[in-house]
Each structure stands twice: as C-alpha cells, then as structure tokens.
N, C-alpha and C positions, 0 to 999 in steps of 0.2 A: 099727280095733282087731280082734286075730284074737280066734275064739269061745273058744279056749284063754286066753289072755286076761282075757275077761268070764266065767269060768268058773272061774277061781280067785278072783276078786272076789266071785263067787257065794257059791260057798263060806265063802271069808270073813267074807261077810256073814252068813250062815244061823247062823254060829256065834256073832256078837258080837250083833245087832242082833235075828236072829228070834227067839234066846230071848225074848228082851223085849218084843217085838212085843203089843200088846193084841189083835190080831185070831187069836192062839194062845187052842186050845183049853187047855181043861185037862192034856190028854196031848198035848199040844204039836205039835197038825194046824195049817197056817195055816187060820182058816175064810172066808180073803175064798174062795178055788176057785171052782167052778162056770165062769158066762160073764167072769165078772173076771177078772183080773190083780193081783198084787199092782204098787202106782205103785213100788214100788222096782225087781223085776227088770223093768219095763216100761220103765223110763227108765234104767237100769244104764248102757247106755253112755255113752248124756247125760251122768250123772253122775261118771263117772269121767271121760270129757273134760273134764268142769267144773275137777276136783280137778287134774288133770294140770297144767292151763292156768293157776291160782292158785297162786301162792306168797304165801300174808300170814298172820300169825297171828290178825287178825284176821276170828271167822265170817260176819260182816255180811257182808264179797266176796264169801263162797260163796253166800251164802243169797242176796244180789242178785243173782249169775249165774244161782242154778237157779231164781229167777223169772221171769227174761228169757231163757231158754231152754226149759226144761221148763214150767211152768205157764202159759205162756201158751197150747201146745199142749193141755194135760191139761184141766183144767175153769174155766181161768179165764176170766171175761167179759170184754166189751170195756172195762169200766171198772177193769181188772186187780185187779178182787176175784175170791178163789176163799170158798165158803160151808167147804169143807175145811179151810183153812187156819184156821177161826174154830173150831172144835172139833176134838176129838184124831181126827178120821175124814182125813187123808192121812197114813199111814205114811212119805214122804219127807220131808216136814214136820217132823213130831214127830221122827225119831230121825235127821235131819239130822247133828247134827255128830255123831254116835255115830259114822254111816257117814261123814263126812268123815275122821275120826282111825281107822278101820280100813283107809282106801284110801292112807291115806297111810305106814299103818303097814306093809302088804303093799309098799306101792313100797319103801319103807326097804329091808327086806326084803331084795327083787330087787335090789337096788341092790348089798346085800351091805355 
C-alpha cells in the first residue's frame, strides 16, 4: 500500500473517529503522545488491508480478522486474551466499526 494511500485514510480518520476519540484532550490534543503510538495509526495499514479484503455486512468478520491479524501481534497473550479489549483503553477496539464505515466510505469514494 503506497504512503499516499495510508495518508488519506489518515486523514480520514482524524476527522470521523479522532473527534471522538476518549484519549482527546479537551482542546482536542490526542494525549496517548510521548513513547506511544496511538493502536490505530500504528496498525492503519493492517487495518485497511483488513477492510479491503472483507466484503460482508456483517461486523463480526471484521472484528474476527483484526484479532487474528492485528491483536495478536499488539498486547494480546498466548491465551488470546487482551486486558484492553476488556475496558475502553484500545482505541481500535472501541471505535472499530466507526473506522470500518469510513474506510469503506473513502473507497466508495475513489471508486467514484
């Protein structure tokens, strides 16, 4: 995938998903920063390969892909529990199909 690309997905996203974001300040800084990453631009590509790769209306396929692709590399244990996933602390998680219906709605899009 070229970085132009994952760079209007970027975008994209900043606009539907980071408004809403819990890890926004008040005047709307993301505050994971510092040695973090936020897990959504850290796995962007992952995830839009996910979405590319799914055609179903149903979100369960997405969400079973980006466990078995993405979390299992991110924090999840060998007994495919992640502690993130059990509280609102993984941003890909929580706003999941937010960003599944804006990557789909950018393809539409391009697609024209």
């Amino acid at each position: 995938m070229n970085p132009d690309s994952i760079e209007r997905y970027r975008e994209a996203l900043s606009k539907v998903v980071c408004t809403k974001c819990l890890e926004r300040t008040g005047r709307g800084i993301c505050s994971i920063g510092g040695s973090e990453e936020c897990v959504i631009n850290r796995y962007l590509p992952e995830v839009v390969s996910i979405v590319e790769t799914i055609d179903s209306s149903v979100m369960h396929d997405y969400v079973h892909e980006l466990h078995n692709v993405v979390c299992v590399s991110c924090r999840e244990n060998q007994d495919g529990v992640c502690k993130l996933r059990a509280t609102p602390g993984c941003e890909l998680d929580l706003y999941f199909p937010l960003i599944v219906r804006t990557i789909k709605e950018l393809q539409a899009q391009e697609k024209g």
